[in-house]
N, C-alpha and C positions, 0 to 999 in steps of 0.2 A: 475526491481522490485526485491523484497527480496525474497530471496525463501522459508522462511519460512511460509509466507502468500499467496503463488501461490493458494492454495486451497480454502481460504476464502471465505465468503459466498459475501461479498461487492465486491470484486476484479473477484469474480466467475460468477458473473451476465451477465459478458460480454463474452459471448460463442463463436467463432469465428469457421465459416468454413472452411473447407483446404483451399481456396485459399486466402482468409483472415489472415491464421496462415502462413502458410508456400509461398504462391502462389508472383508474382514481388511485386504486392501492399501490400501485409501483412506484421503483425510484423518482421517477421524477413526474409524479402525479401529482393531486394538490393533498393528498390523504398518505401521502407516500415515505414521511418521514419516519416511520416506525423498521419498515423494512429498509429503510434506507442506512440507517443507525445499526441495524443488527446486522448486516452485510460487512458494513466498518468493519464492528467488533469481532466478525469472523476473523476477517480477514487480518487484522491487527494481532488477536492473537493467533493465527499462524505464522505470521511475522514473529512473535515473541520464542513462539517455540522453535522457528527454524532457527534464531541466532541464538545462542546461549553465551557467546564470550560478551563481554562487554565492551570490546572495539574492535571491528572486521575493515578488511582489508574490499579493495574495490572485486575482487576475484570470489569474496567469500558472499557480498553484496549478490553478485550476479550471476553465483551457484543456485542460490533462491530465485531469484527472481527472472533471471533468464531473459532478459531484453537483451537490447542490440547495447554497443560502445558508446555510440551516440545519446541513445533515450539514457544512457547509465550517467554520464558525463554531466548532462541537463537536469537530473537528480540530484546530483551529486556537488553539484558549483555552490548548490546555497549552501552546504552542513560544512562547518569548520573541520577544517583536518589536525591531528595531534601527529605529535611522532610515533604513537602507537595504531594511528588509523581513526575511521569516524566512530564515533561516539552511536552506538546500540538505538538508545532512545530517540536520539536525532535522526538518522535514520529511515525509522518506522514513523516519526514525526512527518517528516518531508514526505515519505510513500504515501502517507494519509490525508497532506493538503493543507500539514502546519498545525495538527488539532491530536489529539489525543483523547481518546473516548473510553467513559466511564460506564459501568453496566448501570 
């Protein structure tokens, strides 16, 4: 995940207890990449269904996702911009750390 969005109110939803976060089966256990992967994929498609246009504006970015200017800005430098705004896909790319995840 990006670490500019680790705070977000959509990616925040998902609380995990020590042995969840840190514990064999947790994110970043050595057994951990199952829950780690289906977290992603929560989270990616709440990403899908909060944007539905295919190019948002930095305002419609950050109606979702609710960080600061800053964390937004540092998101936001890598994805090419159009005249119509960033590109959907790109986006949820970048929020996810450049990968896109398949069930």
């Amino acid at each position: 995940m990006c670490k500019e969005i680790h705070w977000c109110e959509v990616c925040g939803t998902s609380y995990n207890v020590e042995r969840h976060h840190r514990g064999t089966f947790g994110v970043h256990g050595s057994r951990g990449a199952y829950l780690n992967r289906k977290l992603k994929i929560r989270f990616q498609n709440e990403l899908e269904r909060s944007w539905l246009k295919e190019y948002l504006s930095k305002d419609d970015i950050n109606n979702v996702l609710k960080i600061s200017e800053i964390a937004l800005c540092r998101l936001l430098k890598t994805i090419k911009v159009t005249k119509l705004g960033y590109e959907r896909e790109s986006v949820i790319r970048a929020c996810l750390g450049g990968k896109l995840y398949e069930l």
